[in-house]
NUVOKE-31282 format. One line per field, with one value per residue (C-alpha): residue in three letters; residue number from 1; y, x, z. Coordinates in Angstrom, 2 decimals. Layout:
<pts>
res = ALA|...
n = NUM|...
yy = Y|...
xx = X|...
zz = Z|...
</pts>
This chain:
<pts>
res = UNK|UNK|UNK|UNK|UNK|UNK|UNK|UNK|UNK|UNK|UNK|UNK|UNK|UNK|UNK|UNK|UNK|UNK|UNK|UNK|UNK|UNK|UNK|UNK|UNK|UNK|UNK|UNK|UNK|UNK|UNK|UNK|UNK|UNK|UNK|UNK|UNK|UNK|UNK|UNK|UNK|UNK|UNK|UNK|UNK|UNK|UNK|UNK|UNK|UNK|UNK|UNK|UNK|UNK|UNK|UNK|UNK|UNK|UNK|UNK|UNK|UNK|UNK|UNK|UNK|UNK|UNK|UNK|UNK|UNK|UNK|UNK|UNK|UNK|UNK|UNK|UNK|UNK|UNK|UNK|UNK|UNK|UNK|UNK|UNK|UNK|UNK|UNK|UNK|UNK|UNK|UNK|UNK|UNK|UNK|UNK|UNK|UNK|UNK|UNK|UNK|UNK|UNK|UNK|UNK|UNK|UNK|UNK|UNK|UNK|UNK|UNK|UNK|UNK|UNK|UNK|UNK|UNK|UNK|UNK|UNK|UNK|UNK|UNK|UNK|UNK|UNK|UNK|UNK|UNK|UNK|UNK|UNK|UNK|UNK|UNK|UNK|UNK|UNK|UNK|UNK|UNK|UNK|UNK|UNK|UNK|UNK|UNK|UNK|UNK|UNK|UNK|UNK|UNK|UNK|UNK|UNK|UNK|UNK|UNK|UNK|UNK|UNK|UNK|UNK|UNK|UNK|UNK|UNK|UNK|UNK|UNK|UNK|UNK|UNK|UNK|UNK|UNK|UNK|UNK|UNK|UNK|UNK|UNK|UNK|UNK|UNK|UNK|UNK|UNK|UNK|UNK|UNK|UNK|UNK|UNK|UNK|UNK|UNK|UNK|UNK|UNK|UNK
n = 1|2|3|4|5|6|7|8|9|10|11|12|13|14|15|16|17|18|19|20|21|22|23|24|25|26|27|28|29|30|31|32|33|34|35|36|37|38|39|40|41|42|43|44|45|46|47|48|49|50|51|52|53|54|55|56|57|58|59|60|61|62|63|64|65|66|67|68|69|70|71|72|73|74|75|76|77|78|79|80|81|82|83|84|85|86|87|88|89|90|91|92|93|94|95|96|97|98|99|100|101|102|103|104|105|106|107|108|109|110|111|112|113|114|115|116|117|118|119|120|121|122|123|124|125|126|127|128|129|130|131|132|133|134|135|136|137|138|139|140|141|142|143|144|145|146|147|148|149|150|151|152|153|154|155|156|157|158|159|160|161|162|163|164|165|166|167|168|169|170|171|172|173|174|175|176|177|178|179|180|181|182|183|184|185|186|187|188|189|190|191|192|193|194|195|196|197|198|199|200|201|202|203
yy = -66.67|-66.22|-66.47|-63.75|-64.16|-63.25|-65.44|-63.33|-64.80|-63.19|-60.22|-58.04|-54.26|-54.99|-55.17|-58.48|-60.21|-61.23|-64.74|-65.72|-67.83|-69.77|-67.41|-69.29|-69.43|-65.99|-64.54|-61.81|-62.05|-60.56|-61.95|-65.48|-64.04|-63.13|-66.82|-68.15|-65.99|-66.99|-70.97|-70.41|-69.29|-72.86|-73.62|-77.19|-78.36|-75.89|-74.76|-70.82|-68.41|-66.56|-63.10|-61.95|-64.21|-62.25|-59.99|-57.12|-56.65|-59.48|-57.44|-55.19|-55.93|-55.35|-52.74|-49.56|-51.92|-53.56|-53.59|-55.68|-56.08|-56.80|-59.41|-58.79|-60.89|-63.34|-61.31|-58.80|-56.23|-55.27|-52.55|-51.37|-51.76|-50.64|-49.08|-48.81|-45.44|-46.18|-47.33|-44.87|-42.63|-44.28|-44.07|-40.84|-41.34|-43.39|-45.23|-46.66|-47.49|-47.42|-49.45|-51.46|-50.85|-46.89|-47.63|-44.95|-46.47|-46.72|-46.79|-50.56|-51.39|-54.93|-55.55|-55.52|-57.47|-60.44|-60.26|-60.94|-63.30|-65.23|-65.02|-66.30|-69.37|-70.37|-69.27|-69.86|-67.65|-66.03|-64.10|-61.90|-58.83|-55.42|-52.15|-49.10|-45.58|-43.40|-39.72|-38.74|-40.05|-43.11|-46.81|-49.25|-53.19|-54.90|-58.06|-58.46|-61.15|-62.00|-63.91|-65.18|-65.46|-66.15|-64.54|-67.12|-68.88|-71.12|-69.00|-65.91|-63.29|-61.23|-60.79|-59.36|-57.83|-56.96|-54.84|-55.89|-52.89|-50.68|-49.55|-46.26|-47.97|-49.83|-49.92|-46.70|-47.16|-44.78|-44.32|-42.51|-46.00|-48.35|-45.50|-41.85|-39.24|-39.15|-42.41|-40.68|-41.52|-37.80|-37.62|-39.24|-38.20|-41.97|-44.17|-47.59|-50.04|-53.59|-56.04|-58.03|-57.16|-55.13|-58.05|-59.21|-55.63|-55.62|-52.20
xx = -7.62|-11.22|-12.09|-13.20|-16.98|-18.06|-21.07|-23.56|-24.34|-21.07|-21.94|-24.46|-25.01|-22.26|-19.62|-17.86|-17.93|-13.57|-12.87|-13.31|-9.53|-8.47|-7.27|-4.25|-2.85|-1.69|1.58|1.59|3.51|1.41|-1.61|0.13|1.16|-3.19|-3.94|-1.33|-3.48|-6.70|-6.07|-4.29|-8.04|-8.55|-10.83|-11.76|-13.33|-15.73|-15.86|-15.79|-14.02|-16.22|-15.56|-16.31|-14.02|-10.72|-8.03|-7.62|-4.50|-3.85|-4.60|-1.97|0.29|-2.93|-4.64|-5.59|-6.18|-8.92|-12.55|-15.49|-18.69|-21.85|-24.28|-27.65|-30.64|-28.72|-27.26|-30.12|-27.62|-24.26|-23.03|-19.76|-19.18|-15.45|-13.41|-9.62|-8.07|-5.08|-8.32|-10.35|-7.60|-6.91|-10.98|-11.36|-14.07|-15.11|-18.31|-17.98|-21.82|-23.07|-24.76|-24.02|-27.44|-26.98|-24.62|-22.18|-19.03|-20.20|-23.54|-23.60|-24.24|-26.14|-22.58|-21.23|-24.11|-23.69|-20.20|-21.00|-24.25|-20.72|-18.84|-21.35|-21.96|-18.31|-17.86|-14.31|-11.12|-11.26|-8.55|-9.73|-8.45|-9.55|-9.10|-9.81|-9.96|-8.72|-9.76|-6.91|-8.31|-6.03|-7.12|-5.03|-4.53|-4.66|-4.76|-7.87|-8.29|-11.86|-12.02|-14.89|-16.32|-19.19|-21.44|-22.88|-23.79|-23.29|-23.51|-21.35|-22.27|-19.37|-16.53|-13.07|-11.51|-7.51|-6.58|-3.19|-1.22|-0.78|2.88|4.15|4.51|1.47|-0.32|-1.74|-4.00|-5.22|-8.84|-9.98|-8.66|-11.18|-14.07|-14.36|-15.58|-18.79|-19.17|-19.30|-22.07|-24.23|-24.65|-21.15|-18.83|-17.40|-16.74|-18.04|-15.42|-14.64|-13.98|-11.48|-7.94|-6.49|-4.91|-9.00|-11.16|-12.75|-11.90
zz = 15.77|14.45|10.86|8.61|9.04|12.68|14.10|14.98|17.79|19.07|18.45|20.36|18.71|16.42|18.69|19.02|21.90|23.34|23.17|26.95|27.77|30.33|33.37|33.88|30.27|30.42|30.19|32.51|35.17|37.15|36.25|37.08|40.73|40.95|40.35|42.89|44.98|44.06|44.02|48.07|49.17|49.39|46.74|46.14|42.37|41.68|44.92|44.77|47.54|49.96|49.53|53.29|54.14|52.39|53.77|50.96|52.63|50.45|47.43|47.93|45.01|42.34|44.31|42.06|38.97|40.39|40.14|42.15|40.12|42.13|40.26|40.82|40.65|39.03|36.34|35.47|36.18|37.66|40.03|40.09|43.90|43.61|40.84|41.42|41.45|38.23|36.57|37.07|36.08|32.34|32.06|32.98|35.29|38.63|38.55|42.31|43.12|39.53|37.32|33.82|32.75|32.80|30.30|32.05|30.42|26.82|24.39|24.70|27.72|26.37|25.26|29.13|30.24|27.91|29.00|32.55|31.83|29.62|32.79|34.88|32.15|32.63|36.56|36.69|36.15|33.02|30.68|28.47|25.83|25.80|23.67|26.11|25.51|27.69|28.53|26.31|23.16|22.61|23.32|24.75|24.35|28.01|29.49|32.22|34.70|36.02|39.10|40.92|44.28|46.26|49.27|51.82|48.45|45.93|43.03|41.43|43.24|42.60|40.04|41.01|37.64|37.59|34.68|33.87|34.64|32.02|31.18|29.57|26.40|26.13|22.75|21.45|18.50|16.08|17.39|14.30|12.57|14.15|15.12|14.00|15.89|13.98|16.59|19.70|21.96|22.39|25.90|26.49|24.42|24.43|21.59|21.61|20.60|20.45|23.08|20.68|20.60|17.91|15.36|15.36|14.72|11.68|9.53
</pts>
């Protein structure tokens, strides 16, 4: 649990950054069967996977809540080189080929980019918490999953992401609660909201 007073160093545009956890520590069952996964590819200390090297048959059970994230020139930026199809869904939008830096998502895209220049820092499974909001107005408390892989490298050069699946009675927060519409981004029509989960936004 954080204290009161935010360090604003975790913070970028106001928004605070999620606590980055330990992949393995959480609860989800299905999260648990992803890591099972991940640790059979034969990894070896900090030895990463080689993503040419997978079968996505072998993503079957997760397929439609996952996304692969491109890193580019070390982190400058991030594509979106795949964005599953329940996720896509719950967003209300599919931004297969895209970039961070367009900020397509949100207004913040510097948030999302410190996120992944975070990720890359700790290169290793992560678990984190996230408040979405869907194209129906609500947000919605999930569990995500980063894992990480390489390309004929050494380095990250991609990030798998598994949105714990989302259930009929997930969370539904009162968005005006946390935001107001009087936050919506111009151009697109999103809110910007924080990366924390719920029991941690500041209101």
């Amino acid at each position: 649990m954080t204290s009161a007073l935010t360090d604003p160093l975790d913070k970028v545009d106001g928004i605070e950054m999620a606590p980055m956890l330990p992949a393995e520590d959480c609860p989800r069952p299905d999260a648990r069967a992803l890591m099972v996964w991940w640790k059979s590819l034969g990894c070896v200390g900090t030895d990463l996977p080689d993503w040419p090297s997978i079968d996505p048959i072998s993503l079957l059970p997760w397929m439609g809540w996952i996304c692969l994230y491109d890193v580019i020139d070390g982190g400058r930026d991030i594509r979106y080189r795949l964005v599953g199809t329940r996720i896509a869904e719950q967003a209300g939008v599919d931004l297969t080929g895209r970039f961070v830096s367009e900020g397509v998502y949100a207004s913040t895209p510097s948030v999302l980019l410190e996120h992944f220049r975070r990720l890359g820092r700790r290169a290793a499974p992560t678990w984190t918490k996230r408040v979405m909001e869907t194209q129906n107005g609500f947000t919605i408390t999930h569990d995500r999953i980063w894992l990480p892989f390489r390309r004929n490298s050494d380095s990250v050069m991609l990030w798998l992401l598994y949105v714990c699946k989302l259930e009929s009675e997930a969370d539904r927060l009162d968005l005006s609660r946390f935001s107001g519409l009087s936050r919506r981004h111009a151009a697109t029509g999103l809110v910007p909201v924080s990366l924390n989960p719920p029991s941690l936004l500041r209101v």
